[in-house]
LUMPA-983665 format. One record per residue (C-alpha): x, y, z; residue in one letter; residue number from 1. Coordinates in pm, whole numbers. Example, Ala and Ser with C-alpha at 12.3 -4.5 7.8 and 13.67 -1.06 7.14 Angstrom:
<recs>
1230 / -450 / 780 / a / 1
1367 / -106 / 714 / s / 2
</recs>
This chain:
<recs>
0 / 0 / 0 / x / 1
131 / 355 / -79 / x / 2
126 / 625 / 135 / x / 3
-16 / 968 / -127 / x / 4
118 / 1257 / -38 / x / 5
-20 / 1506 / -342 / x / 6
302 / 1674 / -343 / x / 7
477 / 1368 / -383 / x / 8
298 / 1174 / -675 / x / 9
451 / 1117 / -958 / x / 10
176 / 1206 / -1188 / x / 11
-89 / 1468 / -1166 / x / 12
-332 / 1201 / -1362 / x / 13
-250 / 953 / -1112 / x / 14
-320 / 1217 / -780 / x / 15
-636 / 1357 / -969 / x / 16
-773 / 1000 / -1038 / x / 17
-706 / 856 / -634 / x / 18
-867 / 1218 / -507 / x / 19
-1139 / 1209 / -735 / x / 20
-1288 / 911 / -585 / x / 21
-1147 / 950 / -230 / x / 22
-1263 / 1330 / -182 / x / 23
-1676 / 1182 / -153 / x / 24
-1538 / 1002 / 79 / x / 25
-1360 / 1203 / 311 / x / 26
-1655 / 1463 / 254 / x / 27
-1843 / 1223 / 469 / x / 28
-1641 / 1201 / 762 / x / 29
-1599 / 1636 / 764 / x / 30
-1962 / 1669 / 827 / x / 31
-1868 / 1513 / 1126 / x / 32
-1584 / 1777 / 1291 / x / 33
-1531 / 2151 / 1225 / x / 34
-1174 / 2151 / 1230 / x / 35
-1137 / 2103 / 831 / x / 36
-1289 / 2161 / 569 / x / 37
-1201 / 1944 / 256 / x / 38
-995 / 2225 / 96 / x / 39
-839 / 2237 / 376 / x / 40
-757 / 1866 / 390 / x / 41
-657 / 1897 / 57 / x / 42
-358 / 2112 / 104 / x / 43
-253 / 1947 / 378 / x / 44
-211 / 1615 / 187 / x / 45
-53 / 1838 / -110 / x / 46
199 / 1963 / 151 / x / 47
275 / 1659 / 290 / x / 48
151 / 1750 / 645 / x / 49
-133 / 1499 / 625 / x / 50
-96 / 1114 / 431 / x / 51
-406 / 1029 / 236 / x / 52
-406 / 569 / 221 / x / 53
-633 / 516 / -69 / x / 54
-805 / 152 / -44 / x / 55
-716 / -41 / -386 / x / 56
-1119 / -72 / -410 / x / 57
-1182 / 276 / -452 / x / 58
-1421 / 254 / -138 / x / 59
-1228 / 339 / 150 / x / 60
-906 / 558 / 272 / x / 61
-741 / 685 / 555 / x / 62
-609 / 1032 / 578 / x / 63
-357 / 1045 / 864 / x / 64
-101 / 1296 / 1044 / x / 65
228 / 1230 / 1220 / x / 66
214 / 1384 / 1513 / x / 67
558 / 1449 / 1721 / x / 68
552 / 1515 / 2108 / x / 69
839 / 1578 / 2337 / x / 70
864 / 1234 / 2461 / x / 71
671 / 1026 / 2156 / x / 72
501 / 1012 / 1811 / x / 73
196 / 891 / 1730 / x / 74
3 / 884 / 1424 / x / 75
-349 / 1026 / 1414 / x / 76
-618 / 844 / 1224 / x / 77
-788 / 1221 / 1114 / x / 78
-1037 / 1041 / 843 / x / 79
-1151 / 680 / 806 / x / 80
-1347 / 719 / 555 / x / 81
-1555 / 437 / 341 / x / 82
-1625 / 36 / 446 / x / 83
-1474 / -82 / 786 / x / 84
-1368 / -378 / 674 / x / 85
-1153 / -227 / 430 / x / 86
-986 / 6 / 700 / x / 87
-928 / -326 / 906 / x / 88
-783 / -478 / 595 / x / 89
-551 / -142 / 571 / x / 90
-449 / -125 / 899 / x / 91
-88 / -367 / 936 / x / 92
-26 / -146 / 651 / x / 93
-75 / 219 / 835 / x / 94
96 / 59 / 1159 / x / 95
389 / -17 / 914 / x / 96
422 / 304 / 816 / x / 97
368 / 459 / 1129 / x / 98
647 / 254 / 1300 / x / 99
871 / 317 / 1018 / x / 100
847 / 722 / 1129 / x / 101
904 / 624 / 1482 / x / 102
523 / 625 / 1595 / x / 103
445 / 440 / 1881 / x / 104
92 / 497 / 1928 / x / 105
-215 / 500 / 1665 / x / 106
-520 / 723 / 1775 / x / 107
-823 / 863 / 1634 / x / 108
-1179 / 1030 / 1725 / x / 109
-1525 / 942 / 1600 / x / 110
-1842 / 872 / 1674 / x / 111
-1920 / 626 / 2018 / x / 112
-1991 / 281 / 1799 / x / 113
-1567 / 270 / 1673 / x / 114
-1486 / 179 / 2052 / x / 115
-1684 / -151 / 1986 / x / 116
-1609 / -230 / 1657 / x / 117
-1238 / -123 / 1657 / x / 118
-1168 / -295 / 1987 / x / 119
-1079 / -650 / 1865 / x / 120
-790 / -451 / 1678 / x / 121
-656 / -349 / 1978 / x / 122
-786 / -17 / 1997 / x / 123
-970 / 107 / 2353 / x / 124
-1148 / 434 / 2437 / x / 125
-956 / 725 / 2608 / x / 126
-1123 / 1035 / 2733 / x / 127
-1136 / 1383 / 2622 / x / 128
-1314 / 1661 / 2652 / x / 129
-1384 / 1963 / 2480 / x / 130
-1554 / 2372 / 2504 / x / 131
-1607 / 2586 / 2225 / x / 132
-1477 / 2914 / 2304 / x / 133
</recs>
């Protein structure tokens, strides 16, 4: 599995054909937050700040984000967009590439029902909270 950054691709046909298809997709998941919007996500794949993890299928991807703290690094699931078992299928391949960048934790938010389905993966709830200001 490859790891798209826009900026990186080696074709604009190819990167215009993978965000065609994956951009309904991640449209989804933004009504969902109002961090991003997908213009926003976008640029931060074209960047190379965010990692967009197409599904060969053309019904699922990831869009992640390294994240580096003072004493770890951890990749953040930002998106899972499309069918679940595809992002099940997808994910030795994300934990590959998160280890290879030194990440030592996967996390992610969403809605209440991922706790249950994601937890045979290994995945558990933690707690946050949150105030609009």
């Amino acid at each position: 599995m490859q790891a798209y950054s826009l900026q990186q691709r080696q074709s604009n046909k190819l990167s215009e054909s993978v965000w065609s298809w994956c951009e309904p997709l991640i449209s989804k998941c933004i009504r969902y937050q109002d961090m991003y919007n997908i213009s926003d996500v976008r640029e931060l794949i074209e960047t190379g700040r965010f990692q967009l993890f197409p599904h060969h299928n053309q019904q699922s991807c990831f869009v992640t984000e390294l994240v580096v703290y003072p004493q770890s690094t951890a990749l953040n699931l930002i998106f899972c967009a499309g069918r679940f078992d595809d992002l099940e299928e997808m994910l030795p391949s994300i934990e590959n590439f998160a280890r290879h960048f030194g990440a030592t934790k996967l996390y992610g938010g969403g809605r209440k029902g991922w706790v249950k389905k994601a937890q045979h993966l290994g995945f558990h709830a933690e707690n946050i909270i949150s105030k609009k200001i």
